[in-house]
Backbone as CSV, one residue per row, in Angstrom:
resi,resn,N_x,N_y,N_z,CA_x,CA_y,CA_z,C_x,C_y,C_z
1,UNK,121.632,94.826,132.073,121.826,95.987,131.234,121.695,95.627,129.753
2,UNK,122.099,94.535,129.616,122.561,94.143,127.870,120.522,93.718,127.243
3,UNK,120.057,93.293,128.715,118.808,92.723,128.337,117.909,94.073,127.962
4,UNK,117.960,95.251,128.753,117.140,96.310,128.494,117.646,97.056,126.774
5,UNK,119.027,97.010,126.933,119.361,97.423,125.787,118.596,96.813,123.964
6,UNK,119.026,95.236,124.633,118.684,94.702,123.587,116.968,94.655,122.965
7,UNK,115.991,94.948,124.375,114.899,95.339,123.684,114.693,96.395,123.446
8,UNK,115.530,97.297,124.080,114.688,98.682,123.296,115.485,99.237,122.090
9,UNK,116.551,98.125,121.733,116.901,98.505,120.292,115.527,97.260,119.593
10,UNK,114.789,96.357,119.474,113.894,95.345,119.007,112.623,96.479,119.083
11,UNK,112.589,97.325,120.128,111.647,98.398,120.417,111.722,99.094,119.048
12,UNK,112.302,99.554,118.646,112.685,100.439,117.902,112.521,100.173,117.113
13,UNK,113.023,98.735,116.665,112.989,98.300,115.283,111.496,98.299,114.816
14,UNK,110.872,97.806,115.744,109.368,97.532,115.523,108.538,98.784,115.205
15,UNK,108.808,100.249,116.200,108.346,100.891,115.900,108.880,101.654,114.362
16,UNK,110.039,101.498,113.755,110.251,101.938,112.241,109.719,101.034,111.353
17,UNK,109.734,100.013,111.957,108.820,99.004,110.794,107.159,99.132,110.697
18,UNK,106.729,99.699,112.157,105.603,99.605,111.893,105.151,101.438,110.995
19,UNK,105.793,102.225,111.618,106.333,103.486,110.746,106.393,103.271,109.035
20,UNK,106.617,102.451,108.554,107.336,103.103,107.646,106.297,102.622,106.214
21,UNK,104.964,101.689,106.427,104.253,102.071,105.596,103.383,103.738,105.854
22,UNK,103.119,104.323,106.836,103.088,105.855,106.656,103.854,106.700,106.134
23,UNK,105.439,106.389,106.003,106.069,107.321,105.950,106.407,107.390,104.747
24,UNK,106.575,106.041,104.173,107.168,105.705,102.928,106.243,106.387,101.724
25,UNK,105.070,106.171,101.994,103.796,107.072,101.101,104.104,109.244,100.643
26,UNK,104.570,109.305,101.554,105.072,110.855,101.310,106.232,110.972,100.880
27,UNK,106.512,109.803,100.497,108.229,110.079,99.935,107.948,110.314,98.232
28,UNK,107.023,110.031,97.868,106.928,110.060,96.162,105.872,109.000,95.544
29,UNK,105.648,109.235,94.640,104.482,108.168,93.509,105.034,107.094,93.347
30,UNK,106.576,106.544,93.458,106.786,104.790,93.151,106.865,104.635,94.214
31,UNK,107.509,104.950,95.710,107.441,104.508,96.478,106.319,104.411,97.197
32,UNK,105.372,105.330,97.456,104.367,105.346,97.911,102.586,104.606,97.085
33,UNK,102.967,104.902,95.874,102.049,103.949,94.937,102.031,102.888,94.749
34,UNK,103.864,102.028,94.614,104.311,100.943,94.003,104.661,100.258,94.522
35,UNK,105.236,100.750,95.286,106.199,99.969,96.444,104.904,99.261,97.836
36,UNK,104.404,100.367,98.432,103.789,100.082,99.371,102.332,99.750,99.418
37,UNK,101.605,99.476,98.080,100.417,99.524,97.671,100.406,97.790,97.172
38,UNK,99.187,97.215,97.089,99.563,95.882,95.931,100.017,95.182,96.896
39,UNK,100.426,93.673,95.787,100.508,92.797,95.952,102.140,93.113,96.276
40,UNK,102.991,93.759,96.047,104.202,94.493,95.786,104.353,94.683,97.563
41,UNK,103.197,95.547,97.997,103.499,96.339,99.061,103.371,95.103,100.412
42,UNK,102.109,94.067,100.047,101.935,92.601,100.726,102.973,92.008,100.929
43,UNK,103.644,91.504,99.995,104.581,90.935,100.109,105.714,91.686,100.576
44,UNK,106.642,92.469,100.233,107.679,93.502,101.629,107.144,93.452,102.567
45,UNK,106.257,93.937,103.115,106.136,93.925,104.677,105.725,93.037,105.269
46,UNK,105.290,92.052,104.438,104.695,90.843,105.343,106.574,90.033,105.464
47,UNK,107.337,90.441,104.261,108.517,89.621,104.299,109.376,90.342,105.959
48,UNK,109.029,91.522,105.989,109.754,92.331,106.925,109.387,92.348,108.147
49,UNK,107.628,91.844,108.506,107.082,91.314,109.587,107.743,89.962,110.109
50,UNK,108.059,89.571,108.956,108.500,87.995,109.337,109.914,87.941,109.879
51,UNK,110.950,88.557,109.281,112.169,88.607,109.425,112.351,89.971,111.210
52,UNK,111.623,90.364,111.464,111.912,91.205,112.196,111.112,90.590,113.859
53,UNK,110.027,89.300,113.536,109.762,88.354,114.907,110.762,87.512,114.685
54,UNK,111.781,86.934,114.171,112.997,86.251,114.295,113.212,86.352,116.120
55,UNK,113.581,87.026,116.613,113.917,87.114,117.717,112.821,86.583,118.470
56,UNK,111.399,86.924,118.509,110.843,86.717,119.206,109.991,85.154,119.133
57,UNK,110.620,84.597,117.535,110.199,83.095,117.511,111.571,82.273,118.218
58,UNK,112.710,82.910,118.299,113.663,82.196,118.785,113.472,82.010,120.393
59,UNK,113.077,83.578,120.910,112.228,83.636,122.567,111.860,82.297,122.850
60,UNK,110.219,82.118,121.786,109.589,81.020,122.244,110.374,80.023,122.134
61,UNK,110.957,79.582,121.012,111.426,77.921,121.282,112.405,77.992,122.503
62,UNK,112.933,78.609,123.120,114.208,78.595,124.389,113.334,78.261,125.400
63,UNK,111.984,79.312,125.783,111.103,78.749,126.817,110.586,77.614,126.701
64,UNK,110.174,77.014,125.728,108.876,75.937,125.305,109.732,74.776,125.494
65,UNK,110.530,75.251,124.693,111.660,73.991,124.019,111.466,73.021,123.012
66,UNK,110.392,73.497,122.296,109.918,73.003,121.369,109.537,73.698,120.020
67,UNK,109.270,73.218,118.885,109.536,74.280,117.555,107.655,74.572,117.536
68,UNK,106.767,73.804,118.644,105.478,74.029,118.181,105.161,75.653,118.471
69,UNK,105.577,76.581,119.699,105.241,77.542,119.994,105.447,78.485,119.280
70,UNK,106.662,78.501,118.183,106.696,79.563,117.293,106.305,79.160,115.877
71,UNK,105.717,78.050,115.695,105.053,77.442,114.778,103.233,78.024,114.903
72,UNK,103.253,77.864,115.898,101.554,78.821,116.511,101.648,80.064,116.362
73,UNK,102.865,80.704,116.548,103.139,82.102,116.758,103.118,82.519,115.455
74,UNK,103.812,81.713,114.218,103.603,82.275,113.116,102.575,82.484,111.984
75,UNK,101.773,80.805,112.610,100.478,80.653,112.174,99.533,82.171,112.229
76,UNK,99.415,82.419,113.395,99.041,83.746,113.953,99.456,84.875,113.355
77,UNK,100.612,85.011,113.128,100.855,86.517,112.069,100.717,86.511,110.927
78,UNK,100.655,85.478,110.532,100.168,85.119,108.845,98.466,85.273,108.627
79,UNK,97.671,84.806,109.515,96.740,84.863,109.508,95.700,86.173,110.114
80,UNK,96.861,86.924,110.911,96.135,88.219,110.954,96.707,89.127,109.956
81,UNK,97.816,88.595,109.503,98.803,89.305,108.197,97.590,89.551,107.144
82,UNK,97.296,88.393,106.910,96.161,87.979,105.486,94.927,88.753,105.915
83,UNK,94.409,88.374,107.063,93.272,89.262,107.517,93.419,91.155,107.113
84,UNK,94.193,91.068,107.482,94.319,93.002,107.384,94.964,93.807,105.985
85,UNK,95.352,92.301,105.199,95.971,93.129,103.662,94.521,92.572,102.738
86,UNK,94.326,91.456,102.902,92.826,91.296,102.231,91.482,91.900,102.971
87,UNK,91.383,91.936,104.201,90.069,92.756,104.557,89.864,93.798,105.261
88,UNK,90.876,93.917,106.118,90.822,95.429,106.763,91.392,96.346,105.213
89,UNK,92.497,96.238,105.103,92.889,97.191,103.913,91.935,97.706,102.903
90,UNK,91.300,96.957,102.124,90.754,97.535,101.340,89.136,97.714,101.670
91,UNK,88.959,97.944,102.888,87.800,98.292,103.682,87.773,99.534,103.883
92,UNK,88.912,99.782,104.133,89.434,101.422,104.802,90.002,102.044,103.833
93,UNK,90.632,101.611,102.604,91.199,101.895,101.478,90.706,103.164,100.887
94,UNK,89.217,103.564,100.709,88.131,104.243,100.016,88.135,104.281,99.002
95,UNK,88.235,102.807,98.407,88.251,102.731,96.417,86.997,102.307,96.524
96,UNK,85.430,102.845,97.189,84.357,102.819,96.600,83.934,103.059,95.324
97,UNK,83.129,102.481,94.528,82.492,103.116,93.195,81.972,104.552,93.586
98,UNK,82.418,104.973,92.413,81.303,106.252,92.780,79.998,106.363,91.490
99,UNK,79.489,107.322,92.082,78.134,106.767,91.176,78.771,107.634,90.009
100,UNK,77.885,107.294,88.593,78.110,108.099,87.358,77.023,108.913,87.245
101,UNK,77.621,110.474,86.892,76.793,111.287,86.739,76.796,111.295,85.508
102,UNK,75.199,111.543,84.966,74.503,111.357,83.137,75.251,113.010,82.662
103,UNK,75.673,112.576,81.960,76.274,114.296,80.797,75.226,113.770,79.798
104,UNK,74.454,114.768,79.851,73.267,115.193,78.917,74.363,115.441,77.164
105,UNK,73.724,114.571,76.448,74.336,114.423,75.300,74.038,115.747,74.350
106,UNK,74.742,116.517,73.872,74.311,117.873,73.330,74.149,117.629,71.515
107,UNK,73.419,118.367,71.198,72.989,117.718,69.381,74.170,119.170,68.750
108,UNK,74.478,118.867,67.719,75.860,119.535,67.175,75.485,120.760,67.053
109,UNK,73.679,121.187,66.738,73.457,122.596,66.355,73.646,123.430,67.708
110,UNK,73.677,123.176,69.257,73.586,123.470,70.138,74.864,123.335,70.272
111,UNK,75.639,122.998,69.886,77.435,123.163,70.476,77.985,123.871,69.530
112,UNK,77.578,123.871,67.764,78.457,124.832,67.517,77.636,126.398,67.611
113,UNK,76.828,126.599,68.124,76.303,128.118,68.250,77.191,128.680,69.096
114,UNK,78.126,127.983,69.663,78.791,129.001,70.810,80.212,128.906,69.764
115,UNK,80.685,128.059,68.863,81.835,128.486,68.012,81.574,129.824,67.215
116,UNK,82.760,130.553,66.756,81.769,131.743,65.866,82.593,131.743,64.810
C-alpha cells in the first residue's frame, strides 16, 4: 500500500513539474518572461529536474549497489537537459528573423501637403 502511495504521490510531483513551465507563462510578464524564459528559466528547472529524480537516483544505487548507475542516469538528464534548452527550444521558440520591409523614404514637400 505505502509503495503505490508513494509513487503516485512522485506521479504527481512529476506531472506539476512537468506542468508548470506551461502554466507558469499565463500567470504574468515576470513570471512567464523572466522567470521561465533564459538562462533564468534553464537553470530553475533544470535545478528542479534534478532535485525531483532524487528518489529515483537513490532507486538505482539500492538495486545496482553501486554510485555508477545513477551517475549514468544523471549523465543522461543533463545531456538531454542541454539538448532541449539549447536545441529543441529555440527551434520551436519562433524568434525567426523576419524580413524588413523598405518604407519608401518620403521628400518633405510630399509630407507636408497633407499638414494644412
Amino acid at each position: 500500500m505505502w509503495v503505490g502511495l508513494w509513487n503516485a504521490t512522485t506521479a504527481l510531483i512529476a506531472a506539476v513539474a512537468g506542468i508548470a513551465p506551461h502554466v507558469l507563462h499565463h500567470i504574468g510578464l515576470f513570471a512567464g518572461a523572466f522567470v521561465v524564459t533564459g538562462a533564468a528559466g534553464n537553470l530553475l528547472f533544470g535545478a528542479i529536474g534534478m532535485v525531483l529524480s532524487i528518489p529515483l537516483l537513490r532507486r538505482l544505487y539500492r538495486r545496482f549497489g553501486t554510485w555508477k548507475a545513477p551517475t549514468i542516469a544523471i549523465g543522461v538528464f543533463a545531456i538531454m537537459f542541454l539538448i532541449s534548452a539549447l536545441i529543441i527550444g529555440p527551434a520551436i521558440n519562433g524568434n525567426e528573423p523576419t524580413a524588413q520591409i523598405p518604407v519608401p523614404e518620403l521628400s518633405p514637400d510630399i509630407h507636408a501637403g497633407h499638414h494644412g
